[in-house]
LOBAPA-476275 format. One line per field, with one value per atom (N, C-alpha, C, O): residue number from 0; x, y, z; residue in three letters. Coordinates in steps of 0.2 Angstrom, whole numbers, plus 5000, padded with zeros to 4 digits. Example, Ala and Ser with C-alpha at 12.3 -4.5 7.8 and 13.67 -1.06 7.14 Angstrom:
2
num [0/0/0/0/1/1/1/1]
X [5066/5062/5066/5071/5064/5068/5064/5067]
Y [4972/4978/4984/4983/4989/4995/5000/5006]
Z [5039/5039/5039/5042/5035/5036/5039/5040]
residuo [ALA/ALA/ALA/ALA/SER/SER/SER/SER]
END
This chain:
104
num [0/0/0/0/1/1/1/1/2/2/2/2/3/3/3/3/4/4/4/4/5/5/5/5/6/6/6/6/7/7/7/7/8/8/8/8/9/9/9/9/10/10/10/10/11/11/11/11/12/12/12/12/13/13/13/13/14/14/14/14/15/15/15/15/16/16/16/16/17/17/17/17/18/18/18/18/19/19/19/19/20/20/20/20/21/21/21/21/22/22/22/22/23/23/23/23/24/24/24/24/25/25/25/25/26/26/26/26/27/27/27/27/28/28/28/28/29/29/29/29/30/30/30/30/31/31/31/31/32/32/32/32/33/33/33/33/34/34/34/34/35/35/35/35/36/36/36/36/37/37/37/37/38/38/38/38/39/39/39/39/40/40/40/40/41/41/41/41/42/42/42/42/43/43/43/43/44/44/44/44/45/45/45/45/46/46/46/46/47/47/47/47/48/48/48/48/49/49/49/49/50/50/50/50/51/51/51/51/52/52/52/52/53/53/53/53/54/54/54/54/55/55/55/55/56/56/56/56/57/57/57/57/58/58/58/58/59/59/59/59/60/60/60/60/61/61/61/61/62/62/62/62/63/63/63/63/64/64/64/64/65/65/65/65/66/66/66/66/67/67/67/67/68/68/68/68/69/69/69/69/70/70/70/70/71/71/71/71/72/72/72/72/73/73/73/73/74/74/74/74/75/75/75/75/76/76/76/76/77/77/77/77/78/78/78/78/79/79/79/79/80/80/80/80/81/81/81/81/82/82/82/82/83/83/83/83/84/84/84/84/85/85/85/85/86/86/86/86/87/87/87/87/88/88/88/88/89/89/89/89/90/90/90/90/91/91/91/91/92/92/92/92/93/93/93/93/94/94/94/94/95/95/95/95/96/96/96/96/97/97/97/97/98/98/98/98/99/99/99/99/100/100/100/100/101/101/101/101/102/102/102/102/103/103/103/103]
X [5004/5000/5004/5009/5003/5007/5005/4999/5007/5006/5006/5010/5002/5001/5005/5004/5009/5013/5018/5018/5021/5027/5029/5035/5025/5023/5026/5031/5022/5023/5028/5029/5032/5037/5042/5046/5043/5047/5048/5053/5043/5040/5044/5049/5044/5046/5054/5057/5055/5063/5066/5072/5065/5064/5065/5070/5061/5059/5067/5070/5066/5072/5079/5082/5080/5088/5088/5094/5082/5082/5085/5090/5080/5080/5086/5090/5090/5098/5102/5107/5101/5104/5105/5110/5098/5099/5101/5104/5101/5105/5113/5117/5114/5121/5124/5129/5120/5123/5121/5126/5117/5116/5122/5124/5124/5128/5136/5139/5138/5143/5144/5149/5139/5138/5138/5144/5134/5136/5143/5145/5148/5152/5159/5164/5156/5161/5160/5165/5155/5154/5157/5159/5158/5158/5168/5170/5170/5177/5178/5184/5177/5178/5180/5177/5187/5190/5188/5188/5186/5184/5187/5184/5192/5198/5204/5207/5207/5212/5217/5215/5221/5225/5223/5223/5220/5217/5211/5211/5206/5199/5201/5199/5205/5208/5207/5204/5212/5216/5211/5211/5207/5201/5196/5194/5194/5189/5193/5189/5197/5202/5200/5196/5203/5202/5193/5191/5191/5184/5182/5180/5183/5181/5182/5178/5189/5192/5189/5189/5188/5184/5178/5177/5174/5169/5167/5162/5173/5172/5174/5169/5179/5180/5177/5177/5172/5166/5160/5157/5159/5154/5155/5151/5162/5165/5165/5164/5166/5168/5160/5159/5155/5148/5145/5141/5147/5143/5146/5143/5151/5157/5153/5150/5154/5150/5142/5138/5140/5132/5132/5129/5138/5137/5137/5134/5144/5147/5142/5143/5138/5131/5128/5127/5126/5121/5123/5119/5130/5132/5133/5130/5136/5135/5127/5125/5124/5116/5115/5112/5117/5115/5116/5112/5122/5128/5124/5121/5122/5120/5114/5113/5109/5102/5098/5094/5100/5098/5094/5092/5094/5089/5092/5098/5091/5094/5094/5089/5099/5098/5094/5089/5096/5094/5090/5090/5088/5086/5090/5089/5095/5099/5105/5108/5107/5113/5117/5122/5113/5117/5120/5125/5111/5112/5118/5121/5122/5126/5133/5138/5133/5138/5137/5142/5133/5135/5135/5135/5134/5134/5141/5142/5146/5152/5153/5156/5154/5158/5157/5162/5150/5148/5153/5158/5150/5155/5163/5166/5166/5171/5173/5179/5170/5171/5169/5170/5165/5161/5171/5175/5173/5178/5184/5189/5184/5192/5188/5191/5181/5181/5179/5176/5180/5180/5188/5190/5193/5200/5202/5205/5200/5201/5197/5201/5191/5190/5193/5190]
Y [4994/5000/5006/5006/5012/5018/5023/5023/5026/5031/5035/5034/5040/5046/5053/5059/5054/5059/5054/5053/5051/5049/5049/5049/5049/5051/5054/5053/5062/5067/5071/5076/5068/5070/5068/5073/5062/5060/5065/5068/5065/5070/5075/5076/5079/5083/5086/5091/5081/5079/5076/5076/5075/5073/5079/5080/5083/5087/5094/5097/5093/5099/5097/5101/5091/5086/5089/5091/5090/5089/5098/5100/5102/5111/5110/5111/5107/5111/5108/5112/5104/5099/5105/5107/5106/5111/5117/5121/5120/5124/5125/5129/5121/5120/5120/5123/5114/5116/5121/5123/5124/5130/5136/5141/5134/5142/5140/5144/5131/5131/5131/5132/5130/5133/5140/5143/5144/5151/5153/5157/5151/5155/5153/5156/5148/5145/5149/5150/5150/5156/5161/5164/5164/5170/5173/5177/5167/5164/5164/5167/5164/5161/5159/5154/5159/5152/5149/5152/5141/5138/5133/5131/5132/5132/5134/5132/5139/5143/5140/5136/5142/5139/5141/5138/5147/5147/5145/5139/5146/5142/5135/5133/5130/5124/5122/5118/5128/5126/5128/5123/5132/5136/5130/5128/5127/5121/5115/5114/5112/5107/5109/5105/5114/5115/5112/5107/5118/5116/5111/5109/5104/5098/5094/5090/5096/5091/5093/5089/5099/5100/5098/5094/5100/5098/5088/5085/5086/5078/5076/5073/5077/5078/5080/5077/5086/5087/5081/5078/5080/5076/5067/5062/5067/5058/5059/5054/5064/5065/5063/5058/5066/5069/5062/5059/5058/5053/5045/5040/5047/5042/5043/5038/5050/5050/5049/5049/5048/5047/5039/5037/5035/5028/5025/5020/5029/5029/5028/5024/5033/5034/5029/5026/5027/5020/5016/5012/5014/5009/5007/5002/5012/5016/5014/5011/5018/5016/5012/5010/5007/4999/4995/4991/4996/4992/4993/4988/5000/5002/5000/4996/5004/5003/4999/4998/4996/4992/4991/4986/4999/5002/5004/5003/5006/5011/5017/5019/5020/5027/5030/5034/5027/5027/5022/5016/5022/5016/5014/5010/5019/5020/5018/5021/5013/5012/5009/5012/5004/5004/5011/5013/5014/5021/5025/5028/5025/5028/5026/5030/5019/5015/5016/5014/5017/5018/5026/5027/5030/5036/5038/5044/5034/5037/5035/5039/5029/5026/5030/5031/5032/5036/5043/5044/5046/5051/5051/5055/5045/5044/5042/5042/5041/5040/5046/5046/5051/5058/5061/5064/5061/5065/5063/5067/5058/5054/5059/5062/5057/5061/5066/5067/5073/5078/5078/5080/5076/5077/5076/5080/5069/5068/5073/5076/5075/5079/5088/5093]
Z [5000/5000/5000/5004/4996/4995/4999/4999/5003/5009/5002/4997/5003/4997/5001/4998/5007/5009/5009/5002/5011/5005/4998/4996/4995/4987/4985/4983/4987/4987/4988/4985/4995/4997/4994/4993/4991/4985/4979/4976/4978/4972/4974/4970/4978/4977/4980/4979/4984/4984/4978/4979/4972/4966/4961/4958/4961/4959/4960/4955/4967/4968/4966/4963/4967/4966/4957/4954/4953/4946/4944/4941/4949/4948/4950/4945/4954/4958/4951/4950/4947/4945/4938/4936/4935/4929/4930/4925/4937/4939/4939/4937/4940/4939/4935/4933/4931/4924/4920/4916/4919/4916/4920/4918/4925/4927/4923/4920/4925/4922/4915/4913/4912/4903/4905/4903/4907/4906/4906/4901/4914/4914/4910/4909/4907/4901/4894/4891/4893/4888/4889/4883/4895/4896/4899/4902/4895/4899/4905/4905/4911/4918/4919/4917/4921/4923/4928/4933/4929/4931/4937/4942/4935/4941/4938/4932/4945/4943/4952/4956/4951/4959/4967/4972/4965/4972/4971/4974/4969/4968/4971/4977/4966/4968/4977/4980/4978/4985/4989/4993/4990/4994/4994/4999/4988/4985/4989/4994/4988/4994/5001/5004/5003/5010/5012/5015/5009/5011/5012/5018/5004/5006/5012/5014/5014/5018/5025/5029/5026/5032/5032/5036/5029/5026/5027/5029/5026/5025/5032/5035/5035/5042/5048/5053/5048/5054/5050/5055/5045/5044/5046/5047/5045/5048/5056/5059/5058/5067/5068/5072/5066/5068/5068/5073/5060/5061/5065/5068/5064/5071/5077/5080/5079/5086/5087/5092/5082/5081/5084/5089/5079/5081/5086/5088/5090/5095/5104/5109/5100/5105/5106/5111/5097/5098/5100/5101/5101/5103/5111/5113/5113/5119/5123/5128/5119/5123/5122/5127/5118/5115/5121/5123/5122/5127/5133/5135/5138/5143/5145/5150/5141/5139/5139/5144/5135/5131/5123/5120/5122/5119/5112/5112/5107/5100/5102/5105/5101/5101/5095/5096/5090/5083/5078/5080/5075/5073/5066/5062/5066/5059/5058/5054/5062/5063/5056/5054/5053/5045/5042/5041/5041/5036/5038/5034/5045/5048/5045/5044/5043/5043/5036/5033/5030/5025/5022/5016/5026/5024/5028/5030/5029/5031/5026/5023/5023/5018/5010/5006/5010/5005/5005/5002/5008/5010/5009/5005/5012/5011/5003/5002/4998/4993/4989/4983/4992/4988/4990/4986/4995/4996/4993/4992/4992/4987/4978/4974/4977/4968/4968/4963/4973/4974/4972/4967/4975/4971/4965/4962/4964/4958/4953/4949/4952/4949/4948/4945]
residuo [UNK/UNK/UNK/UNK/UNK/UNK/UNK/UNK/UNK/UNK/UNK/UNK/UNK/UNK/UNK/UNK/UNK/UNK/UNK/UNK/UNK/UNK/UNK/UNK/UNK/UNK/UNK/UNK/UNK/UNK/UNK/UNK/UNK/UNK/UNK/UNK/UNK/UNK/UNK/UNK/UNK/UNK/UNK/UNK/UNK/UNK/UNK/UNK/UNK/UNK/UNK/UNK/UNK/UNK/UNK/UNK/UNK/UNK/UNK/UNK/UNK/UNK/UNK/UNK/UNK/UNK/UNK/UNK/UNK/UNK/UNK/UNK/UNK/UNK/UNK/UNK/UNK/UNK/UNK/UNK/UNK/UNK/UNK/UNK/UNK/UNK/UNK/UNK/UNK/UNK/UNK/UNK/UNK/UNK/UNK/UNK/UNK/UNK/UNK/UNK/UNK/UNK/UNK/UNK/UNK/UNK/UNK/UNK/UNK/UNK/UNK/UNK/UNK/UNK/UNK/UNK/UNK/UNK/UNK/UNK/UNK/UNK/UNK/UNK/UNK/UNK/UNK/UNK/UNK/UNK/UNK/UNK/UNK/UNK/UNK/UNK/UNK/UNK/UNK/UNK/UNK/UNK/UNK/UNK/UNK/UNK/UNK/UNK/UNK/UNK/UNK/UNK/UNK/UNK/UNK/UNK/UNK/UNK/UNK/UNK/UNK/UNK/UNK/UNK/UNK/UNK/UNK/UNK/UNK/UNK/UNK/UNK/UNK/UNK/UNK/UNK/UNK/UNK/UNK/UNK/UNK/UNK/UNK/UNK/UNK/UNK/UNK/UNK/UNK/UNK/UNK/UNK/UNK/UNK/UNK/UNK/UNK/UNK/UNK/UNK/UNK/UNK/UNK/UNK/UNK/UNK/UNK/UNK/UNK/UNK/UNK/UNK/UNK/UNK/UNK/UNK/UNK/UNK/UNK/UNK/UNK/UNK/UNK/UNK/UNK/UNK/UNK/UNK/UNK/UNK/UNK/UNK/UNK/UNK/UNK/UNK/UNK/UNK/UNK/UNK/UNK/UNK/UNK/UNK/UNK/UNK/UNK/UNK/UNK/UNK/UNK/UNK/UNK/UNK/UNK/UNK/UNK/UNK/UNK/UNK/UNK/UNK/UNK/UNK/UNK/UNK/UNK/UNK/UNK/UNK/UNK/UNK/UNK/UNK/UNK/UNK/UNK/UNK/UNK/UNK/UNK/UNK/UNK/UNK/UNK/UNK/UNK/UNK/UNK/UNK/UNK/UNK/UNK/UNK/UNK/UNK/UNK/UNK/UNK/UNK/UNK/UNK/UNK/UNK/UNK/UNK/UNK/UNK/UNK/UNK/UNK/UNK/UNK/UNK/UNK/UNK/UNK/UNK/UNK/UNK/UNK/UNK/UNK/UNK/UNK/UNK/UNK/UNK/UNK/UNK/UNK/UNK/UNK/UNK/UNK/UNK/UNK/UNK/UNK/UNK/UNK/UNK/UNK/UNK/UNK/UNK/UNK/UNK/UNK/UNK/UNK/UNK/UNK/UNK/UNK/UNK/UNK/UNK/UNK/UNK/UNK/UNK/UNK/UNK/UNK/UNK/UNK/UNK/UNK/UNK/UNK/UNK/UNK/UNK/UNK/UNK/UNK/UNK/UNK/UNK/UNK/UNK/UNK/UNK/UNK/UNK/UNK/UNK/UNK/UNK/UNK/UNK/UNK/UNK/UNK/UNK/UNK/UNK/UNK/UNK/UNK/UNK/UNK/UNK/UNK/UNK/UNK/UNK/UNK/UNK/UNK/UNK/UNK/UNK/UNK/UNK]
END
């Protein structure tokens, strides 16, 4: 049976992923038109930094999320979370978005 607010909600997280997505591309066709250099050495290094903090507070964040559940689990006896996989694949994910942010 289909919950029709899940639907919807899909729909339109769907939807946004698509706008952000034409968006992007249409700016980077613009500023290529318009010659922008699109990475230049600081851009680069500025862009590096960021990621790597970026990838960093989001590994620490989700480490300590598991850290909890586990924690609570052991004590508890209880979930902190009920997301303990997504936890353990969204560090992995992450970790591989931040290895082809370099390469790129």
């Amino acid at each position: 049976m289909i919950n029709l607010d899940w639907l919807i909600t899909g729909g339109v997280i769907l939807i946004g992923i698509l706008l952000i997505g034409v968006l992007v591309i249409w700016k980077t066709l613009e500023d290529r038109k318009s010659g922008f250099p699109a990475r230049d050495e600081r851009t680069l290094r500025v862009t590096g930094k960021a990621a790597t903090y970026t990838f960093y507070i989001g590994s620490y964040f989700m480490l300590a999320l598991m850290l909890a559940n586990i924690l609570n689990r052991e004590f508890l006896g209880v979930y902190l979370l009920d997301a303990g996989y997504a936890l353990v694949f969204s560090v992995l994910v992450e970790s591989d978005v931040h290895w082809i942010t370099f390469v790129l």
